[in-house]
C-alpha positions in Angstrom: -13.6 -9.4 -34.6 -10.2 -8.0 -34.0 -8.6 -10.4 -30.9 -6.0 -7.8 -30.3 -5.0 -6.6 -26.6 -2.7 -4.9 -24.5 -1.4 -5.7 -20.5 0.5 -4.6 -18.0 3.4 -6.9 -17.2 6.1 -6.9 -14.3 9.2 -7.6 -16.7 11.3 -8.0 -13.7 11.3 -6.4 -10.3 10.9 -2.8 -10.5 10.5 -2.6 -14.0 6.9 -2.9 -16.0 6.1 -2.6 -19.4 2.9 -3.2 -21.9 2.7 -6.1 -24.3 0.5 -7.5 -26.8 -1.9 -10.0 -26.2 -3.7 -12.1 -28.6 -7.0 -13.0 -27.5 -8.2 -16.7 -27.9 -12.2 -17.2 -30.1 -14.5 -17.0 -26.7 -16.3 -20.7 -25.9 -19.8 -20.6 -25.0 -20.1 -20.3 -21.7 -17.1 -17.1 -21.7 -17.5 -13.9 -22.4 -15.3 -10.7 -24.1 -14.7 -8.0 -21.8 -13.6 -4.6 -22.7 -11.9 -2.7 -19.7 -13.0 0.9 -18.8 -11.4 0.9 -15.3 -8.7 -0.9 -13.7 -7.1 -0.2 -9.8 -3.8 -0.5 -8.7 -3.7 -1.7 -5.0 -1.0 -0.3 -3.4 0.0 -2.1 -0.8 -0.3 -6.0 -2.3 0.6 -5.1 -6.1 3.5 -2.6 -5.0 5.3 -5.4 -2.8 4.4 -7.6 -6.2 6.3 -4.6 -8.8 9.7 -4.5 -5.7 9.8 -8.4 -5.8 8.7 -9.0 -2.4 6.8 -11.8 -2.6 8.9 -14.8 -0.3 9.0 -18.2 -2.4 7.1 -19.9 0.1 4.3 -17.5 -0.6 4.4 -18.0 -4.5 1.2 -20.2 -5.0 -0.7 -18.7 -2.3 -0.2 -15.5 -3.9 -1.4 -15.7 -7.5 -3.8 -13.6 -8.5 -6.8 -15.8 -10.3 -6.3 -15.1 -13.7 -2.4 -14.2 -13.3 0.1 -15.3 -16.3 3.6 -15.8 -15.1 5.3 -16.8 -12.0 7.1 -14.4 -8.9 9.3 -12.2 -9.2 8.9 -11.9 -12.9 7.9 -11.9 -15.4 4.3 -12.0 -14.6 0.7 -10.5 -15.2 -0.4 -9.3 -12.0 -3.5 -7.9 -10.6 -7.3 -8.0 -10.0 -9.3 -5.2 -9.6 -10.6 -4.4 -13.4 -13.9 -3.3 -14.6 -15.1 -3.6 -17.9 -17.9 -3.6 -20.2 -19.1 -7.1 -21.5 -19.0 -6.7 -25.5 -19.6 -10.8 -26.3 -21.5 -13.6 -23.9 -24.5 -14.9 -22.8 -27.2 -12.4 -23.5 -27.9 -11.8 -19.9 -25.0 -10.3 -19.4 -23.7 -8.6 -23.2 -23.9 -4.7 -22.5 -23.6 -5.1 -18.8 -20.3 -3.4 -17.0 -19.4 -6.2 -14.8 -16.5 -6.5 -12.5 -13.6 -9.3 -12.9 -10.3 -10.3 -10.6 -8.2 -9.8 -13.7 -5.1 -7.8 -14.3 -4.5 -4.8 -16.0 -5.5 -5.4 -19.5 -7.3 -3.7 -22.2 -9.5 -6.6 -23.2 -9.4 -10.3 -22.3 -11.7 -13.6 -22.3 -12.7 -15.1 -19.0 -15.8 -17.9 -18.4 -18.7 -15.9 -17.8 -19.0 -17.0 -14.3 -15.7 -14.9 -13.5 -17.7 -12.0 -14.0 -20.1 -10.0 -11.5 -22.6 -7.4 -12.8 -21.9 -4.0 -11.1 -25.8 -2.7 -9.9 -26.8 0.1 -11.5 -26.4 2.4 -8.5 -22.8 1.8 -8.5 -20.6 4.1 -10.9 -18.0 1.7 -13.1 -15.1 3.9 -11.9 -15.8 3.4 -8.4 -16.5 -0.5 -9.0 -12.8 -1.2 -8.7 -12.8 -0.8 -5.4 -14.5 -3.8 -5.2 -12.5 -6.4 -4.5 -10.6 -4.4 -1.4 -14.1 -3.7 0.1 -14.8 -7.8 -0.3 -11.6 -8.1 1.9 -13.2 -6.0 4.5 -16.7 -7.4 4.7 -14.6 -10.5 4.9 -12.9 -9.1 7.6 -15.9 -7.8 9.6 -17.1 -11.3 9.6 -13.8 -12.4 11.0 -14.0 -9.4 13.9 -17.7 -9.8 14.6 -17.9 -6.3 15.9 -21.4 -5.8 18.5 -23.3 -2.7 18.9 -21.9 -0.3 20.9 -18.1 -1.5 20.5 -15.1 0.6 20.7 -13.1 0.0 17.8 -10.0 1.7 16.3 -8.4 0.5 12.9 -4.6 1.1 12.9 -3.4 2.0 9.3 -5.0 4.6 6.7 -4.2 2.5 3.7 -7.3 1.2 0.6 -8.0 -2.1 2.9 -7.8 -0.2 6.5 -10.3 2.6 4.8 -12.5 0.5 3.4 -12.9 -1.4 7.1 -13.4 2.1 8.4 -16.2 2.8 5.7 -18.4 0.0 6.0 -17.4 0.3 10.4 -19.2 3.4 10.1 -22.6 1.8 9.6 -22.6 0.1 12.4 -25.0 1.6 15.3 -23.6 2.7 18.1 -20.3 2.1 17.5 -17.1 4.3 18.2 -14.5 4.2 15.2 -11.1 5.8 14.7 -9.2 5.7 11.9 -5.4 5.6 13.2 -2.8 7.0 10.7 0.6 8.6 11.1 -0.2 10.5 8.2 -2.3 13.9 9.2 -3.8 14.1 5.5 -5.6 10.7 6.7 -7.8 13.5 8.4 -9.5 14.2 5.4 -10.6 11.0 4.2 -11.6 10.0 7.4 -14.0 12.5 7.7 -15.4 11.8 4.1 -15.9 8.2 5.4 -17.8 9.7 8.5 -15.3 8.5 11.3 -13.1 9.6 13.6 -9.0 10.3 13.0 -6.4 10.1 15.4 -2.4 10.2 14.8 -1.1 7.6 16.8 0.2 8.7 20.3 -3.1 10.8 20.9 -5.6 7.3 20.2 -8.5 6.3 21.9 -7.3 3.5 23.8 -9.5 0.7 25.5 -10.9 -0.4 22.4 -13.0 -3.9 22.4 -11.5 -4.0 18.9 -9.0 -3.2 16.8 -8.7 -4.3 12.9 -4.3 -3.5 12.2 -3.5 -2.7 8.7 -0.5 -0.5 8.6 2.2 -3.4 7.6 4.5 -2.4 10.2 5.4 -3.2 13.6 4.6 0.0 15.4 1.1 -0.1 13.8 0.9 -3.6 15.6 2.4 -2.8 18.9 -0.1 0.5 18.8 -3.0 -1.9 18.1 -2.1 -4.1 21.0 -1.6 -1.0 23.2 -5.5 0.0 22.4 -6.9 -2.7 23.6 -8.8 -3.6 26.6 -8.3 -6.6 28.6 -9.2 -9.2 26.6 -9.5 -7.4 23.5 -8.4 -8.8 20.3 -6.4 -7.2 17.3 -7.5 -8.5 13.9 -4.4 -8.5 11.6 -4.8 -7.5 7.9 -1.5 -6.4 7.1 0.5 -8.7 4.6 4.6 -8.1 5.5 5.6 -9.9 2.2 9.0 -11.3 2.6 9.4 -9.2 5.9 10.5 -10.5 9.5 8.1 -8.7 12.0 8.4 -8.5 15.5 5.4 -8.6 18.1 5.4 -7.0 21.5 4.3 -10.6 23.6 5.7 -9.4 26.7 5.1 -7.1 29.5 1.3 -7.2 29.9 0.5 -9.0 26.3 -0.4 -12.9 28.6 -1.8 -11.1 31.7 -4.3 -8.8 29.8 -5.0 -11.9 28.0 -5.0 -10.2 24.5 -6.0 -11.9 21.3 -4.1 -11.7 17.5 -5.8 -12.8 15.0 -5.1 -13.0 11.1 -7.7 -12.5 8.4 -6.8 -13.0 5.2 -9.5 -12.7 2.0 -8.1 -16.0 0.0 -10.8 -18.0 2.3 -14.2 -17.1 3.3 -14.3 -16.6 6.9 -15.3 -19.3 8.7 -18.0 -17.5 10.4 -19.5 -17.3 7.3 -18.9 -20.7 5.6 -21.7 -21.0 4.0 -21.3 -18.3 1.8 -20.0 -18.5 -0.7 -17.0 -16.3 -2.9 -20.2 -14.8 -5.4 -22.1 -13.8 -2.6 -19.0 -11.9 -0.5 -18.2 -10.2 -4.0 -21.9 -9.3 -5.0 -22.4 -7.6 -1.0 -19.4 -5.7 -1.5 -20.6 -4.8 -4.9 -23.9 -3.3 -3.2 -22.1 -1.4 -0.1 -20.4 0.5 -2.9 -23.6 2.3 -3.8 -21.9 4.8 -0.9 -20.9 7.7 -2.4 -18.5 8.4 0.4 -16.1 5.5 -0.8 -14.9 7.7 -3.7 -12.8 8.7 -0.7 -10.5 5.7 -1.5 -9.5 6.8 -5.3 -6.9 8.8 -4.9 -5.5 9.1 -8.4 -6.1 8.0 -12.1 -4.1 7.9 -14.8 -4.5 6.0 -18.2 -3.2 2.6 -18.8 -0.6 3.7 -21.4 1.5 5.4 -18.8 1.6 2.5 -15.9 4.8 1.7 -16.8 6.3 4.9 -15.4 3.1 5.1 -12.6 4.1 2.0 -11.0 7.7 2.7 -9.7 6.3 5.9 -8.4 3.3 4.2 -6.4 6.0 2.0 -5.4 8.2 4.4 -3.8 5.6 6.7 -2.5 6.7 9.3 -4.7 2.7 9.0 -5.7 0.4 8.7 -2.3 -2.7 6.6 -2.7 -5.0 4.8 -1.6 -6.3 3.1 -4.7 -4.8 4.4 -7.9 -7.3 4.2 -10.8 -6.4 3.2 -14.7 -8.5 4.6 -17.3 -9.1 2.5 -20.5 -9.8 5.4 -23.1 -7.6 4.3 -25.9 -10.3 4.3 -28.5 -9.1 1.0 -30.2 -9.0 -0.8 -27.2 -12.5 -2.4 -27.7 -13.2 -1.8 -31.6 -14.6 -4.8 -33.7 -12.7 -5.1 -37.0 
């Protein structure tokens, strides 16, 4: 079997390249994955490529099967989908999905792995892991029929909140972006847009994921009495100011994080394999194939990564394709 392999590494910040990797003979309870898919979030793994992770973030922050340390160099990333080539037999043949980085094929104990259903397409699998931060979120919000809810930022994690939102009955949702192409993905996901200034105010709730302080002020501003604003956005190594004043105390308004490294607490008993394997399932939607915004193929993420980074390329989530045909070949 040929243990050869290729990944994506941040060299330093701002600058990636691709490496060989040799893979280590797979133990008996880990499996061989080749990759077919791979996804780039945008916000989390662009602040990673600039170096914005603050040192007092740097364990909190590793991905789970990351190799290096912050700022560099380092092996980030964990959105990949693959096809399982070596394992247990309940799972050889199966495309499964794994919270590795980008790599062309790797080794990881088989209970890394989730099998995607067969309803779900492998390319739209990768979304995976930012749809488990929102159902991770909605159990953090607890949304109730019939509430007013607006979510403040039109990036992959504030889309995907927006998505599953709009299943909810009764339920008002806007999708708040200073971008007017947000429009148009909105309306795939089957809720309402608004730019900013023209929002629906007196919301119940309001999920912020913009990463800046206008989106946060806005969300606060939405709000009813007695509303809360659940905060997604990560600010990296950022100092971010909050509007407390005025009429934050006396409309008695609520902030409060939600962050996917923990399940919520309203849902302790679950566990991280059952949050993974229900996001897995809401992706039978075909309407989240909103959220891919671009593909290109591994060999060129050194040169796609700066742009994403700089916004020269606007995405959501920005798809790697694995179609090297040596990537998986037995030898």
């Amino acid at each position: 079997m040929n243990r050869a392999a290729r990944a994506f590494w941040l060299d330093s910040p701002g600058r990636g390249e691709i490496r060989e990797a040799e893979l280590p003979e797979p133990g008996p309870d880990e499996v061989v994955v080749r990759a077919l898919y791979s996804g780039v979030s945008r916000g989390t793994e662009t602040l990673v490529f600039r170096g914005g992770v603050p040192e007092s973030q740097h364990t909190a922050m590793r991905a789970p099967f990351q190799e290096g340390d912050f700022p560099g160099p380092v092996k980030y990333g964990y959105l990949s989908v693959g096809v399982v080539e070596e394992g247990p037999e309940s799972l050889t043949g199966r495309t499964v999905f794994c919270l590795y980085p980008h790599q062309t094929r790797y080794v990881v104990p088989a209970a890394a792995v989730t099998p995607v259903p067969e309803s779900v397409p492998a390319g739209r699998a990768v979304l995976a892991g930012t749809v488990e931060t929102a159902v991770n979120a909605l159990w953090d919000a607890a949304p109730l029929l019939g509430d007013r809810i607006a979510v403040v930022g039109g990036g992959m994690v504030g889309c995907s909140v927006a998505a599953l939102l709009a299943r909810f009955p009764g339920v008002r949702v806007q999708l708040v972006d200073a971008d007017p192409a947000r429009a148009e993905t909105a309306e795939a996901l089957g809720v309402g847009f608004a730019l900013p200034a023209a929002a629906d105010g007196d919301c119940d709730l309001v999920v912020h994921a913009s990463a800046s302080e206008q989106g946060l002020a806005r969300a606060l501003e939405l709000l009813r009495p007695e509303g809360t604003v659940v905060e997604l956005s990560w600010y990296g190594d950022r100092n971010v100011g909050v509007p407390l004043g005025e009429a934050f105390h006396s409309r008695r308004l609520t902030i409060r994080g939600s962050q996917v490294g923990t399940v919520s607490p309203a849902r302790v008993h679950r566990g991280y394999g059952d949050r993974l394997a229900l996001a897995l399932d809401l992706l039978a939607d075909p309407a989240l194939d909103a959220l891919v915004t671009g593909e290109s193929p591994f060999e060129e993420l050194p040169a796609v990564m700066p742009r994403l980074a700089s916004g020269d390329i606007p995405a959501l989530c920005h798809r790697v394709r694995y179609d090297d045909p040596g990537a998986g070949t037995h030898a």
